[in-house]
matplotlib code that plots the C-alpha trace (Angstrom):
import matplotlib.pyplot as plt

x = [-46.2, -45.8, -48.4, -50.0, -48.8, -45.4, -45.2, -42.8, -44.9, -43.2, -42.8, -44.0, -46.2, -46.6, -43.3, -43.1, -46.8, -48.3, -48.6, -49.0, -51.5, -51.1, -52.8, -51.1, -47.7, -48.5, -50.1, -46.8, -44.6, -47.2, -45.8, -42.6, -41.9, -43.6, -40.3, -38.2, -39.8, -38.6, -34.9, -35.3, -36.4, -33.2, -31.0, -32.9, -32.8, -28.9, -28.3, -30.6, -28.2, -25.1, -26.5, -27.2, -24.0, -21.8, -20.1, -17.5, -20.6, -22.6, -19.4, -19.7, -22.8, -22.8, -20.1, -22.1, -25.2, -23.0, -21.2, -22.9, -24.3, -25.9, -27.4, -28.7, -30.2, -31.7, -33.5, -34.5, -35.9, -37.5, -39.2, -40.3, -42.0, -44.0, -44.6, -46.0, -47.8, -49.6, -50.6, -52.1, -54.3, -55.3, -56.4, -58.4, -60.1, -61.2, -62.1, -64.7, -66.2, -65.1, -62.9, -63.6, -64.4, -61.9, -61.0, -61.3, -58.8, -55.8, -56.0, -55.2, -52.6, -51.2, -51.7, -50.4, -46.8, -46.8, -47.6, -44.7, -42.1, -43.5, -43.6, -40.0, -38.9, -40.3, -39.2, -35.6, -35.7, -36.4, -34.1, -31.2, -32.2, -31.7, -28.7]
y = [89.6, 89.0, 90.0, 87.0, 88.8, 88.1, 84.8, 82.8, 79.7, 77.0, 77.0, 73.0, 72.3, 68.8, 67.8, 69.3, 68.4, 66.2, 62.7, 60.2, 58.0, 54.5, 54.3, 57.2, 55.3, 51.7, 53.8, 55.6, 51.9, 50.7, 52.7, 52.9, 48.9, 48.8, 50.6, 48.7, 45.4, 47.0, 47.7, 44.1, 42.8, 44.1, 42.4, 38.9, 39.7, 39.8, 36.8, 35.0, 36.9, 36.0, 32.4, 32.6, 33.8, 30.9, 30.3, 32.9, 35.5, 32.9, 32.6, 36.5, 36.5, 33.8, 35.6, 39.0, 37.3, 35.3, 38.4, 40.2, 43.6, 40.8, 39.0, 42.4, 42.7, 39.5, 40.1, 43.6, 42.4, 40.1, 42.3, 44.8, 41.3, 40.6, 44.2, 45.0, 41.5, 42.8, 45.7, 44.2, 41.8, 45.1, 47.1, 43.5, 43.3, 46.9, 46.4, 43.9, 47.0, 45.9, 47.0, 51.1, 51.8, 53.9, 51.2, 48.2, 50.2, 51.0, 47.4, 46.1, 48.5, 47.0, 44.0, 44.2, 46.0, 43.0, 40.2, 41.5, 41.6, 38.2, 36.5, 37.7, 36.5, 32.6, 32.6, 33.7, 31.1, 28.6, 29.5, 29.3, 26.2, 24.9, 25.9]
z = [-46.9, -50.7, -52.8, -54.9, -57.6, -57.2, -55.8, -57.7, -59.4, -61.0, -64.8, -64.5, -61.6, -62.9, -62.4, -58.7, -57.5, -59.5, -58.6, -61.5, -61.4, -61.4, -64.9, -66.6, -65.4, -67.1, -70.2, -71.1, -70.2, -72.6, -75.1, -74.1, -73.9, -77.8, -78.3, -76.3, -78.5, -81.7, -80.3, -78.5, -82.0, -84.0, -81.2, -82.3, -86.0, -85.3, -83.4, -86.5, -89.5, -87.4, -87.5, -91.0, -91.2, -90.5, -87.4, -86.9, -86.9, -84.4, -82.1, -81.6, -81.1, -78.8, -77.2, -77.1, -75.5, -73.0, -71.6, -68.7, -70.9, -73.4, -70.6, -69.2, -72.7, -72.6, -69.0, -70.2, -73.3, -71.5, -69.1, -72.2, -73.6, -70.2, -70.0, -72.8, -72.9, -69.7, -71.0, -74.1, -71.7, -69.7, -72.8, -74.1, -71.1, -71.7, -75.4, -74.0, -72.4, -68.5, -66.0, -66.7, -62.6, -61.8, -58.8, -61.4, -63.4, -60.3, -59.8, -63.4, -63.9, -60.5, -61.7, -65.2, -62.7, -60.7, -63.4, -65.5, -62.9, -61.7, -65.0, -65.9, -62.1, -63.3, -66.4, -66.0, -62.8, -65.2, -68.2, -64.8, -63.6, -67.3, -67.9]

ax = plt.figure().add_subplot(projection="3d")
ax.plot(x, y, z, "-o")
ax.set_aspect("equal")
plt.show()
């Protein structure tokens, strides 16, 4: 039998045993899709300079936002937007000084999950049934 001494122990136990919770998860998207926004944001500044630009600079953007990688943008840009939208309700709903239970909080970062994907579901439904 080895002695404790010179059991091998992982350098990050976090990354091995740790299991995130829920709130830690939509914290760090929170910050992560304010990021996203920014990058998202410079795609949209582009598409408005290329319109500015006359309509050889809108015809490749057009053509950039048509293909499937710019539509890929779009959708992810869009989910960063609900995202981070749901997260922004979540963290005003605690600046009112509710939802701190520990059970209160699992379910809004569920719900802030689910009301992103389900928001960015509807709307891209609708943008499709428009075209």
């Amino acid at each position: 039998m080895k002695d404790l001494t010179e059991r091998q122990r992982p350098l990050s136990p976090f990354t091995q045993i740790y299991r995130w919770p829920i709130t830690m998860v939509t914290s760090i998207l929170h910050r992560i899709t304010g990021i996203g926004l920014y990058i998202g944001s410079l795609f949209f500044i582009g598409w408005i300079v290329a319109l500015a630009l006359g309509p050889e600079a809108y015809g490749w953007a057009t053509w950039f936002f048509g293909s499937p990688f710019g539509w890929l943008v779009l959708f992810g840009y869009t989910w960063v937007l609900m995202q981070h939208l749901m997260g922004a309700i979540r963290h005003f709903i605690w600046d009112t000084g509710a939802g701190y239970d520990k059970p209160v909080t699992q379910k809004l970062a569920w719900a802030s999950l689910a009301g992103s994907v389900g928001l960015t579901a509807l709307l891209w439904i609708v943008i499709l049934l428009a075209l």
